[in-house]
C-alpha positions in Angstrom: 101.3 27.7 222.0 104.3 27.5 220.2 105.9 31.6 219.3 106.8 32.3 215.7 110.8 31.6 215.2 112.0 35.7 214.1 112.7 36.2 210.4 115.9 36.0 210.2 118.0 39.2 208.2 117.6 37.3 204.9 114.1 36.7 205.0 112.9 40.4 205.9 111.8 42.2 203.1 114.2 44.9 201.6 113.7 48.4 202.2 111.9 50.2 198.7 115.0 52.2 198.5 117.6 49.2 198.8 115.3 47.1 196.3 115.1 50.0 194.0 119.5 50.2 194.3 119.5 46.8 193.6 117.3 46.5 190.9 119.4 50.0 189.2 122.6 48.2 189.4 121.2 44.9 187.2 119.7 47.6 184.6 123.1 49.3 184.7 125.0 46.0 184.3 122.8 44.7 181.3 123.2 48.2 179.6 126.5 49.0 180.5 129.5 46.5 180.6 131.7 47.7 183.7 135.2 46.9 181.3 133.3 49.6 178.5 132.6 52.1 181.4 136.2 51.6 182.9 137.5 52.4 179.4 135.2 55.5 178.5 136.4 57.0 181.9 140.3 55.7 181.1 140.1 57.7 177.6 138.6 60.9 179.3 141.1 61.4 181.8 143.7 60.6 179.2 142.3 62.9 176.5 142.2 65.7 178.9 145.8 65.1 180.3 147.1 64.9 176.7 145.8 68.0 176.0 146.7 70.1 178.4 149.9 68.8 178.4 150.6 69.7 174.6 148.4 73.2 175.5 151.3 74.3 178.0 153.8 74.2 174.8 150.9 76.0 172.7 150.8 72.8 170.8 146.7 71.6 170.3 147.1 67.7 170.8 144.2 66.8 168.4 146.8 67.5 165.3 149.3 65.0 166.7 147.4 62.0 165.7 147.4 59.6 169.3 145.2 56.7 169.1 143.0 55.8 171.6 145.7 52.8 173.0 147.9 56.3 173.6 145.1 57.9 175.4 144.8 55.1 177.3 148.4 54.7 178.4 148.7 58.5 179.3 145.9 58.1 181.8 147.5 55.6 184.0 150.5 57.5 184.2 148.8 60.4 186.6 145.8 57.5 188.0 147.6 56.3 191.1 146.8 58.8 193.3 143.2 59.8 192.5 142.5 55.7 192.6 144.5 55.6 195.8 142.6 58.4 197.1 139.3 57.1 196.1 139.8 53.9 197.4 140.9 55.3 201.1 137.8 57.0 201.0 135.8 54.2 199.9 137.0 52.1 203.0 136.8 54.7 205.4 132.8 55.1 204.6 132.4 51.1 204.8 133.8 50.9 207.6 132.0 54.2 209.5 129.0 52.9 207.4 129.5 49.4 209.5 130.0 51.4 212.6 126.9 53.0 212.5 124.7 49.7 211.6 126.5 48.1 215.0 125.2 51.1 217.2 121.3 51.3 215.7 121.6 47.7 216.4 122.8 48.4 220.0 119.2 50.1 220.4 120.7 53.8 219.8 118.7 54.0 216.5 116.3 56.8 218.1 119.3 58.7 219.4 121.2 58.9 216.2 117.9 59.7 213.7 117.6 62.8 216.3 121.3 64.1 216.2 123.5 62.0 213.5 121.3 62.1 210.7 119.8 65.7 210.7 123.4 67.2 210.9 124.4 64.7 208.1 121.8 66.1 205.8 122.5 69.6 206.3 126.0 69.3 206.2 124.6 67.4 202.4 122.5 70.5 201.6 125.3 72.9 202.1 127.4 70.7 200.2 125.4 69.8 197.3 124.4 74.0 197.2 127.7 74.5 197.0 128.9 72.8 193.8 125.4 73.5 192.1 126.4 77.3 192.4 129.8 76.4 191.2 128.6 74.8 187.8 126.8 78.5 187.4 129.3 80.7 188.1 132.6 81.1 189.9 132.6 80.6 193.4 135.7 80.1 196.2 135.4 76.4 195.7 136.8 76.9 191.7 140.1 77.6 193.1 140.9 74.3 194.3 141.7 71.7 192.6 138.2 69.4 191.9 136.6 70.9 195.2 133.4 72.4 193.1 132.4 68.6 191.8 133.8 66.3 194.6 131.5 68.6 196.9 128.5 68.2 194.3 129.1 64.3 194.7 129.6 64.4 198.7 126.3 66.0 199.0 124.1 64.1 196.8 125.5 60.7 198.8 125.2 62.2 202.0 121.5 63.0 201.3 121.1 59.7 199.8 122.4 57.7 202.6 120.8 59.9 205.3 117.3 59.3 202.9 117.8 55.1 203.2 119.0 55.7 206.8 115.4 57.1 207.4 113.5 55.0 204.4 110.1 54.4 204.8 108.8 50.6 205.5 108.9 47.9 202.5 105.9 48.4 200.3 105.7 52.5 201.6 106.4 53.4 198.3 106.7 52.0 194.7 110.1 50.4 193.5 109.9 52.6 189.9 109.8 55.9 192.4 113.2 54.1 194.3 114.7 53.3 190.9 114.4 56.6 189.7 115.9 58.0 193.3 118.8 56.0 192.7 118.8 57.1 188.8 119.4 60.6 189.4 121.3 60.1 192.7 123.9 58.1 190.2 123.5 60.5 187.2 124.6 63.2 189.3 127.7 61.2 191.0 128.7 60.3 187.6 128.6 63.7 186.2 130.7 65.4 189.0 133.4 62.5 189.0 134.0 63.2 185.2 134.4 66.8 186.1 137.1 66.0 189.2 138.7 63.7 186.3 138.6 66.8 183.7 139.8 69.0 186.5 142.5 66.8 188.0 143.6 65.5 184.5 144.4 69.3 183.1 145.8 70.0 186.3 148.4 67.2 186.0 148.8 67.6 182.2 150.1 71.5 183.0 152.2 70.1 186.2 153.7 67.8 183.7 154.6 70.0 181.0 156.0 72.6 183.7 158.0 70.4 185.0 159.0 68.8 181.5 160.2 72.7 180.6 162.3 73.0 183.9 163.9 70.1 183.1 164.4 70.3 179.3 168.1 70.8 179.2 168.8 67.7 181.0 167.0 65.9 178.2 168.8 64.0 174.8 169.3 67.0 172.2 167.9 65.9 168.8 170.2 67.1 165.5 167.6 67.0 163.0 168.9 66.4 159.2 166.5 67.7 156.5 166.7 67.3 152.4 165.4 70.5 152.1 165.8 74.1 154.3 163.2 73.6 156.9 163.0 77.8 157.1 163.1 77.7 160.5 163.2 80.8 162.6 163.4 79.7 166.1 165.1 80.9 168.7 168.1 78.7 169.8 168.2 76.7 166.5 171.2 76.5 164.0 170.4 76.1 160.2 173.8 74.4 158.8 174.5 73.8 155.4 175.8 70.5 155.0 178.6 70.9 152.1 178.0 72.4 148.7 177.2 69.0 147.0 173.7 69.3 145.9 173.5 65.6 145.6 173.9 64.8 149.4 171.0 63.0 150.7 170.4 65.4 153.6 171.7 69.1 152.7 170.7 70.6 156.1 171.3 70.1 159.8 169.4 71.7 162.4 170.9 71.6 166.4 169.7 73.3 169.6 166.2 71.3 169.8 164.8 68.9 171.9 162.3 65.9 170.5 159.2 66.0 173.3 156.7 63.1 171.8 156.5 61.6 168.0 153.1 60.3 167.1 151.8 58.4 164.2 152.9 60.6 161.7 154.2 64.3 163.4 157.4 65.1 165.6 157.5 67.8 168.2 160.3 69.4 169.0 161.2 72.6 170.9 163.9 74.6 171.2 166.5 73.7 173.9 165.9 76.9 175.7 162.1 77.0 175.3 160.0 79.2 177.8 156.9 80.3 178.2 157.5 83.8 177.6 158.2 83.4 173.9 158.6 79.5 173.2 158.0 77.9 169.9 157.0 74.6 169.6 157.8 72.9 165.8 155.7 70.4 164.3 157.0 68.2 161.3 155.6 65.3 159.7 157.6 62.1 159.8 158.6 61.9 156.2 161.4 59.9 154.4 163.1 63.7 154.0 163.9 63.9 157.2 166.2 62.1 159.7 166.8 62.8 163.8 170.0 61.7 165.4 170.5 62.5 169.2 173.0 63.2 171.6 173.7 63.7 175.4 172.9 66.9 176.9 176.1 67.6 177.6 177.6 66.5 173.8 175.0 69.3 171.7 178.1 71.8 172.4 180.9 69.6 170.5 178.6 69.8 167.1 180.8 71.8 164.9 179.9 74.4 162.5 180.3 72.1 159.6 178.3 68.2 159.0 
């Protein structure tokens, strides 16, 4: 009598769990192209670094007009090292993930569901505890940068791996209970990675505008030239009356600032010797009254009292 060939890996039936994973992804894919997800995530990060770099200056960024090809481009200035980061990570689990598939199939399956996989779970638990509590109230984990949600996500996979590690036999439980696992399980990654984004993005958008400020005298002064006086009573800035013909196309000359970004239709400026302490930051609309010239750092001196 002739003994049954073994099913090969292809022909076993998939785990309830890995079906229902499967089967989430295909929903996720119909509903939700990857490109539109890639760009909702691209326009969050670079809201939230836009405005936190404009809230450094006291400036709110929703008045300045970007568009959403701005947003865009501001978030890939600060994505390397999050991406880089994520994607170490990423290849460190595969790889530990492929590690431990080559030892249960070694025959050390019994041995590692009675150490490996207990100590994985609780070290989830703690883990997942830990950035729930942060989402209520302030905990050690708020001062670091993105620890409160990159813990929330570390847990919920942890539990989620060490639950297919252990997953009961095809057909042990329905495939809607194992879609709905993997629903939440993905809801709740999703939700902690925008907050690391939110966190990480106002955390570079400050770092930038810090280090913008330290550096602002090195930057191209701006002599703005206005057809009308501007009023303005900032700190460091020169009002100079250009001549006494009232005819001249531009009548007044302002020195002593600095042009940080020009949208659509606004300028920002601030004064060459901004701080934090008592900075201004000026607003004007781009407007055929006004015209910006600008000059090396070292030249703003040479302007003379006169146009």
């Amino acid at each position: 009598m002739t003994e049954p060939e073994p099913e090969s890996e292809h022909e076993r039936p998939q785990a309830p769990q890995a079906a229902g994973l499967g089967t989430l992804a295909q929903l996720l894919g119909t509903v939700v192209a990857p490109t539109s997800l890639l760009t909702a995530l691209l326009y969050f990060f670079g809201w939230n670094y836009t405005y936190w770099l404009f809230h450094e200056f006291g400036v709110n960024a929703t008045v300045l007009g970007f568009s959403t090809v701005d947003y865009l481009i501001n978030s890939q200035q600060v994505l390397f090292v999050p991406l880089t980061a994520a994607a170490l990570i990423t290849l460190v689990a595969l790889w530990a993930h492929a590690a431990l598939r080559a030892r249960i199939a070694a025959g050390a399956q019994s041995r590692l569901l009675r150490h490996a996989v207990p100590a994985m779970m609780l070290t989830g638990v703690i883990l997942m505890l830990a950035g729930v509590a942060s989402v209520f109230t302030r905990t050690a984990l708020n001062r670091y940068l993105a620890a409160a949600p990159l813990c929330l996500a570390a847990g919920v996979l942890l539990l989620a791996y060490t639950r297919r590690l252990r997953s009961e036999p095809a057909g042990g439980r329905p495939a809607l209970s194992a879609i709905t696992e993997w629903a939440v399980v993905f809801t709740l990654v999703a939700i902690s990675l925008f907050w690391a984004a939110a966190d990480y993005a106002a955390a570079a958008g400050t770092t930038r505008a810090r280090g913008l400020a330290a550096r602002l005298q090195y930057q191209p002064s701006a002599v703005l030239y206005s057809q009308n006086s501007l009023n303005l009573t900032v700190p460091g800035v020169r009002e100079t009356r250009c001549g006494g013909d009232d005819k001249a196309a531009y009548r007044y000359r302002y020195d002593g600032l600095k042009l940080i970004v020009h949208s659509a239709d606004q300028y920002v400026f601030l004064p060459a010797k901004w701080n934090v302490t008592d900075g201004v930051a000026v607003l004007l609309p781009r407007s055929p009254a006004l015209r910006v010239e600008f000059l090396r750092a070292d030249r703003a001196t040479a302007l003379t009292a006169a146009c």
